[in-house]
C-alpha positions as CSV (number, residue, x, y, z in Angstrom):
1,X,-3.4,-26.0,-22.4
2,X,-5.0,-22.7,-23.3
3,X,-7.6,-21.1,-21.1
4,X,-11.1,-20.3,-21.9
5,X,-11.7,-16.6,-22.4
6,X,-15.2,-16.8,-21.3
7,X,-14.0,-14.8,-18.5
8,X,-14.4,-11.8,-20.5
9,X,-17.5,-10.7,-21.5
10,X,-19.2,-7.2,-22.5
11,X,-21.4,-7.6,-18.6
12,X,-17.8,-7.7,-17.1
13,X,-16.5,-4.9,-19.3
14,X,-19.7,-2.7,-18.6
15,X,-19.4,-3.2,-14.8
16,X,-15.3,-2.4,-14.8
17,X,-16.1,0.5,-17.0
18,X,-18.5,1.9,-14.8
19,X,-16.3,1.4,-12.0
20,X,-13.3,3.0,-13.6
21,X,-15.1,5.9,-14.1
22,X,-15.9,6.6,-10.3
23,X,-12.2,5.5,-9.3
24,X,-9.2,7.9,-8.4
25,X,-6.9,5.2,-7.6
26,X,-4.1,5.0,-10.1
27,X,-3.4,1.0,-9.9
28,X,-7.2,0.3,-9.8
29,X,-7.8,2.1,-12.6
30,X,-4.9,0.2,-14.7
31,X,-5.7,-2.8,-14.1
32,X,-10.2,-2.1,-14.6
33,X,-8.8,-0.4,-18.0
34,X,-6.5,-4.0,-18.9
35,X,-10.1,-5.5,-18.1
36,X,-12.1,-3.6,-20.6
37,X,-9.5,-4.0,-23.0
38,X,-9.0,-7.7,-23.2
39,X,-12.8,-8.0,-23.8
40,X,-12.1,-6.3,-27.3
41,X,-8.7,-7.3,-27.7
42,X,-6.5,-10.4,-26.7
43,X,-5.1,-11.2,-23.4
44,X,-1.8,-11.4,-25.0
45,X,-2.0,-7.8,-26.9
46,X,-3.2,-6.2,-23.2
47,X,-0.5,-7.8,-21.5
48,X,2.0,-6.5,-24.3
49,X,0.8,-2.8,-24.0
50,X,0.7,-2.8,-20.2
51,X,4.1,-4.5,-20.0
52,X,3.1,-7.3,-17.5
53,X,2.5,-11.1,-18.2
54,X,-0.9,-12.1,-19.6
55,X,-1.4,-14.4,-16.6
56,X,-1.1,-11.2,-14.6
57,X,-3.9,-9.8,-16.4
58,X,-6.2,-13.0,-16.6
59,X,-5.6,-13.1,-12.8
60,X,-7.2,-9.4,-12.2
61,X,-10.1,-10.5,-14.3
62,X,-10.4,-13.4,-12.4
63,X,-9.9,-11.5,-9.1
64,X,-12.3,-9.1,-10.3
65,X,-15.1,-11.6,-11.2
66,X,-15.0,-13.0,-7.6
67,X,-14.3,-10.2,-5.4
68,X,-14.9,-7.0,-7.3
69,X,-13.3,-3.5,-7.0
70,X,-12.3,-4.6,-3.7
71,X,-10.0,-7.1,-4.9
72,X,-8.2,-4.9,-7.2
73,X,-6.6,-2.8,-4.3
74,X,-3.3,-3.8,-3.4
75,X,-3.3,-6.1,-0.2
76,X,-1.8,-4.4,2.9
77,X,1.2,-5.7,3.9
78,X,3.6,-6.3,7.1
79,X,6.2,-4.5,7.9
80,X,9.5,-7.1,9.0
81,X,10.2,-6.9,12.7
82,X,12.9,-5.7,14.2
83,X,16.1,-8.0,15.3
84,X,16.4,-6.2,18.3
85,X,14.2,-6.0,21.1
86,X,13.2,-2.8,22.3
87,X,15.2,-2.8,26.0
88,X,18.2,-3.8,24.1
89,X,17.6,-0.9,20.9
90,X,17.5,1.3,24.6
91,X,20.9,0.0,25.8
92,X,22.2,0.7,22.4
93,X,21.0,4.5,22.3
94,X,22.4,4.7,26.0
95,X,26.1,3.6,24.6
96,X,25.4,5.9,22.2
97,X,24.3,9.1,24.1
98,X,27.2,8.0,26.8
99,X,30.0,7.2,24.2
100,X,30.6,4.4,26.2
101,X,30.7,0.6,25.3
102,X,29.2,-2.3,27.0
103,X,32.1,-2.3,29.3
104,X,31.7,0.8,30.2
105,X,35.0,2.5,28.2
106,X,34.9,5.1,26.6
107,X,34.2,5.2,22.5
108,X,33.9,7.3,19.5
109,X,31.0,5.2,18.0
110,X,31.3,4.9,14.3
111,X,28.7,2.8,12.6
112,X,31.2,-0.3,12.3
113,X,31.8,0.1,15.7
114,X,28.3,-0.2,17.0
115,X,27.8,-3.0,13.9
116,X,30.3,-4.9,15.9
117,X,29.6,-4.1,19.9
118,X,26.1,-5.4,18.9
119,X,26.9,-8.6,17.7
120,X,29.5,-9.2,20.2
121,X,26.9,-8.3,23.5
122,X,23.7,-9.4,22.1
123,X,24.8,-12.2,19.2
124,X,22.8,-10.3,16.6
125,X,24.2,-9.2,13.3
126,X,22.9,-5.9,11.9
127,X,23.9,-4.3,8.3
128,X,25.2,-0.9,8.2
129,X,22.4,0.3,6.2
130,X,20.0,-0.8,8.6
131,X,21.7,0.6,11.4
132,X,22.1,4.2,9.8
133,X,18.0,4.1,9.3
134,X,17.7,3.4,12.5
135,X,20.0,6.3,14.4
136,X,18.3,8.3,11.7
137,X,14.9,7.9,12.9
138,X,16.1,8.1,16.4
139,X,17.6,11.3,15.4
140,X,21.0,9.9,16.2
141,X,23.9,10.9,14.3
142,X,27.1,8.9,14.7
143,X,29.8,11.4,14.9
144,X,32.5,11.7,11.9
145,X,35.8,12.4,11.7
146,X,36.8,15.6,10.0
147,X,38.2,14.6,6.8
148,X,42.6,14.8,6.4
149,X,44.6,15.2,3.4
150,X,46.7,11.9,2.5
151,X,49.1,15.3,2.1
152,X,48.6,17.5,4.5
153,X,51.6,18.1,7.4
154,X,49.8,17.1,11.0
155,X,52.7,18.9,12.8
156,X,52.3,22.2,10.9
157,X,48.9,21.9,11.6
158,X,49.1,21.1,15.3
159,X,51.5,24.1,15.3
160,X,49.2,26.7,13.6
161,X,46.0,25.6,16.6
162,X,48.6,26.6,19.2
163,X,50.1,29.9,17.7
164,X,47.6,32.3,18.6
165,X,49.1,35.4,16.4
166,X,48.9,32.9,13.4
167,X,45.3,32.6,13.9
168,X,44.2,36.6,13.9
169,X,45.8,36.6,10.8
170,X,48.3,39.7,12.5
171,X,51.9,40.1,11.2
């Protein structure tokens, strides 16, 4: 079943033209320019060039006819709410700032860590992606540890902290 390109007529092209030229707005002005075009060239050859379905472009011309520039805008949208609530995203900053878990022992958080105490105290599951966004805007940083050789001597090394001389550099 083909649609009828009534739709597009020199009075729609005129107003999106004049439209498009008082526009800034990058996406407005695409899809204003993918109107004007299909009015001298087919729907099919628009879509082509501007690398999106026709459909897509038949539905900004129909958009267009009934709501105008307004309707070309993209739609603001929400933002996904949080799993947590935010008394228990405050408990979770507290075990954090006190390196201490639920329990009340003591912890060297890494993000696995916290990944797990969460789901364990409050039954929520959290990705680790999600939860390094989220100390990052809190300006938390979970602490690392410094990196080892797979070959370095740990006894060596524990000697060389506690020879002072050694670390002076005198002979």
């Amino acid at each position: 079943m083909s649609r009828p390109k009534s739709i597009f007529s020199a009075e729609l092209a005129n107003k999106a033209q004049a439209d498009l030229d008082a526009l800034d707005h990058h996406g407005v002005i695409r899809k204003l320019k993918a109107i004007v075009a299909a009015s001298k060239h087919s729907i099919e050859t628009v879509a082509e060039v501007l690398d999106v379905a026709a459909e897509t472009v038949w539905r900004w011309a129909k958009t267009y006819t009934t709501e105008g520039l307004e309707g070309l805008y993209p739609k603001p949208r929400r933002a996904k709410s949080s799993k947590l609530s935010p008394a228990q995203k405050e408990q979770v900053l507290a075990w954090i700032d006190e390196s201490k878990t639920p329990e009340g022992k003591e912890v060297h958080w890494t993000l696995e860590r916290l990944r797990q105490a969460i789901i364990d105290h409050f039954g929520v599951t959290l990705g680790i992606n999600t939860l390094w966004v989220w100390l990052r805007k809190e300006n938390r940083k979970p602490k690392v540890p410094r990196p080892r050789h797979y070959r370095g001597d740990s006894a060596s090394q524990e000697a060389f902290k506690k020879t002072p001389d050694s670390a002076e550099g005198n002979s």
